[in-house]
C-alpha positions as CSV (number, residue, x, y, z in Angstrom):
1,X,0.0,0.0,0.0
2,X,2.7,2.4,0.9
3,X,4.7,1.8,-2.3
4,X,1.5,2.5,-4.4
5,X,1.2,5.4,-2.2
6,X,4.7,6.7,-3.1
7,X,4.2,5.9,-6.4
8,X,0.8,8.0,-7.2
9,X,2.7,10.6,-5.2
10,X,5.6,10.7,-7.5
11,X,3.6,10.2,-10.4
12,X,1.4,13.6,-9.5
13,X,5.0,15.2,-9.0
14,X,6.1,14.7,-12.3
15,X,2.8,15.6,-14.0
16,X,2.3,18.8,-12.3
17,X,6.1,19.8,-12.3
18,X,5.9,18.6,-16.3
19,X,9.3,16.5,-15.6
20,X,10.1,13.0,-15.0
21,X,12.7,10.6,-16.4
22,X,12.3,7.2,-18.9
23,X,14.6,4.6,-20.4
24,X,15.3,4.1,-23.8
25,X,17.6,2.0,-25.8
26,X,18.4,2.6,-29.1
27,X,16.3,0.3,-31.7
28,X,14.4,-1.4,-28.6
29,X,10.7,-1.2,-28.0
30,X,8.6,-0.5,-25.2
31,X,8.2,-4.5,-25.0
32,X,11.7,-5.1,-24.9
33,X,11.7,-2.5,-22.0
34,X,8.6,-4.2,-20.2
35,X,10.6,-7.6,-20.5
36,X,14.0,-6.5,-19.3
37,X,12.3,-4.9,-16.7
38,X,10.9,-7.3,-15.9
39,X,13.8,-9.9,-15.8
40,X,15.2,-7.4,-13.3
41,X,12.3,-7.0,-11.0
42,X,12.3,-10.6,-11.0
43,X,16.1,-11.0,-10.3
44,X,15.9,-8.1,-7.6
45,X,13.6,-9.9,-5.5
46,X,15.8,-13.3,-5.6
47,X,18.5,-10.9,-4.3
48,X,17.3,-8.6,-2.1
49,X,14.1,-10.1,-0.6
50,X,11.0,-7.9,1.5
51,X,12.0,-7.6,4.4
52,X,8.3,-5.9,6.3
53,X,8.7,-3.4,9.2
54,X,6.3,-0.8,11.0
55,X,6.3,2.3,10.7
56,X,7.0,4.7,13.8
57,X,4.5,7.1,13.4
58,X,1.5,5.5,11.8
59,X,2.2,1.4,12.6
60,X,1.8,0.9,8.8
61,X,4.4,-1.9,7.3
62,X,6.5,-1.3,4.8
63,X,9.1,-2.8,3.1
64,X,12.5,-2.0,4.4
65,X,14.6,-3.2,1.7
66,X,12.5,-1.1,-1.2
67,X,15.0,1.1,-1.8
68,X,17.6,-1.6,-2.4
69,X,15.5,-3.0,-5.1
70,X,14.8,-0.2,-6.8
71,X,18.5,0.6,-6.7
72,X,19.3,-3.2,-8.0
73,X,16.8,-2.4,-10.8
74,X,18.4,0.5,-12.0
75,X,21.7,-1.6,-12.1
76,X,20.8,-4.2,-13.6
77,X,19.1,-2.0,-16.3
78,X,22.0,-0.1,-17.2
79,X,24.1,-3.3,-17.5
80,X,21.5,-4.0,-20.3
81,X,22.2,-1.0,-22.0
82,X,19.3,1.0,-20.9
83,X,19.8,4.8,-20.3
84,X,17.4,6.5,-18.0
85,X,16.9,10.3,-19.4
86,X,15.0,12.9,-17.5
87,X,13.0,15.1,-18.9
88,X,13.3,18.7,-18.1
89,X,10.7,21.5,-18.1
């Protein structure tokens, strides 16, 4: 729940601030992005499993190793030649 939270939250960011990043690869598609994104989600959670927690100030869990993941992501997408841009105003 909390990372759909703090997605929706970043996704009103970068509408309303008109920026916001994507990857690209030259020649590939947005399927071959979906797959290898998916490879590396799936890769990410084999290496750096949920590991839930409560929060301090409103008991919800969340999932301490998160950021980790997303981190591993990013890695592992740039080892497949993906290049993150961000987009600016």
């Amino acid at each position: 729940m909390i990372v759909l939270l703090r997605m929706a939250a970043l996704g009103c960011v970068a509408v309303l601030g008109g920026c916001g990043s994507y990857w690209t690869k030259t020649d590939a598609t947005e399927l071959d992005f979906g797959v290898a994104r998916g490879d590396c989600v799936q890769l990410a959670y084999a290496d750096v499993p949920p590991v839930m927690a409560r929060g301090f100030v409103f008991d919800v869990p969340y999932d301490t190793n998160e950021p980790a993941r997303a981190a591993f992501v990013t890695r592992c997408l740039e080892a497949r030649n993906w290049r993150l841009v961000e987009r600016g105003l």
